[in-house]
C-alpha positions as CSV (number, residue, x, y, z in Angstrom):
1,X,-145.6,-90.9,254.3
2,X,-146.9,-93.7,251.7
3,X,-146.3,-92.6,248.2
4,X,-148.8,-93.4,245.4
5,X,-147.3,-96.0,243.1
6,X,-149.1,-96.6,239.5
7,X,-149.2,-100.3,238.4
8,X,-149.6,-102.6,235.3
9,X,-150.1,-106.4,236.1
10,X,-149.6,-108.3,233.3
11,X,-149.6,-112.5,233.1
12,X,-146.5,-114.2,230.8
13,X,-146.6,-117.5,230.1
14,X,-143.3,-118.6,230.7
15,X,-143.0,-122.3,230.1
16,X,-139.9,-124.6,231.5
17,X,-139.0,-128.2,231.1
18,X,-140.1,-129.3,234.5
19,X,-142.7,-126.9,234.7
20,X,-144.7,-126.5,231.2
21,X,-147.8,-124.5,232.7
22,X,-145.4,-121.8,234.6
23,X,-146.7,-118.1,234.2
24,X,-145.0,-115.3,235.6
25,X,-147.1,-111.7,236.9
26,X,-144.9,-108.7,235.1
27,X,-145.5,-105.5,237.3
28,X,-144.5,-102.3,235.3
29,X,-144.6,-99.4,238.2
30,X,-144.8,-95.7,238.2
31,X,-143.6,-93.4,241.3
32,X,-143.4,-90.5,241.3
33,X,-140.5,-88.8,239.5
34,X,-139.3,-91.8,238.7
35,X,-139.6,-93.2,235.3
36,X,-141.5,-96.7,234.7
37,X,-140.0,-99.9,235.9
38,X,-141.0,-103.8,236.2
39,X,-140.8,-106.3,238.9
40,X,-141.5,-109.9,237.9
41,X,-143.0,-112.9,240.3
42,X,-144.2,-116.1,240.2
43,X,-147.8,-116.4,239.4
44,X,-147.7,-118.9,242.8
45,X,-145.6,-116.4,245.0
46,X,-148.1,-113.4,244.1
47,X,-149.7,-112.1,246.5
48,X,-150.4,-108.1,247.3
49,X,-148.1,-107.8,249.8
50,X,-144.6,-109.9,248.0
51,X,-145.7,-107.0,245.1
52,X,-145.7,-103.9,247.6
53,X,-142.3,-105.6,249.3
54,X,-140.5,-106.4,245.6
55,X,-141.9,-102.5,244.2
56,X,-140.2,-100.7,247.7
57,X,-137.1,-102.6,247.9
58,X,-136.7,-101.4,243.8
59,X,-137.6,-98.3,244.9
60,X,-135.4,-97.9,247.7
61,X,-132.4,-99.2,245.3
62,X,-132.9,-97.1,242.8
63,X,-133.2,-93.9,244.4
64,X,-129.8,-94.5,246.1
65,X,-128.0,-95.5,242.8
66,X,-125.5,-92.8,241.8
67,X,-125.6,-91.8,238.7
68,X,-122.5,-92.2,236.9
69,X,-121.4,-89.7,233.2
70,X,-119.5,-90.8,230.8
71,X,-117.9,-88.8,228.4
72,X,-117.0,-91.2,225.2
């Protein structure tokens, strides 16, 4: 079953040497319980899809990270 996913797009301008015009999409997500996360891609890789992929691979990491205590 497809779970509902919040999102926030935002554009960065992220400037390099050989690239001076370079912008990068920021994605801040919501699922679920989850609390909120970014992805970030290439303004010229973005496409609907590459953001659905990057989002459920995150996912899918995250929710199968332990979670580690540490008493200091």
């Amino acid at each position: 079953m497809a779970q509902q996913v919040r999102i926030k797009r935002t554009t960065l301008a992220t400037p390099a040497i050989d690239d001076p015009e370079r912008r990068t999409i920021q994605v801040e997500y919501v699922a679920g319980e989850l609390p909120p996360h970014f992805v970030f891609i290439p303004e010229k890789e973005w496409t609907k899809e590459r953001e659905a992929e990057l989002i459920k691979a995150d996912m899918k990491k995250r929710l199968t990270t332990t979670e580690e205590t540490l008493t200091i």
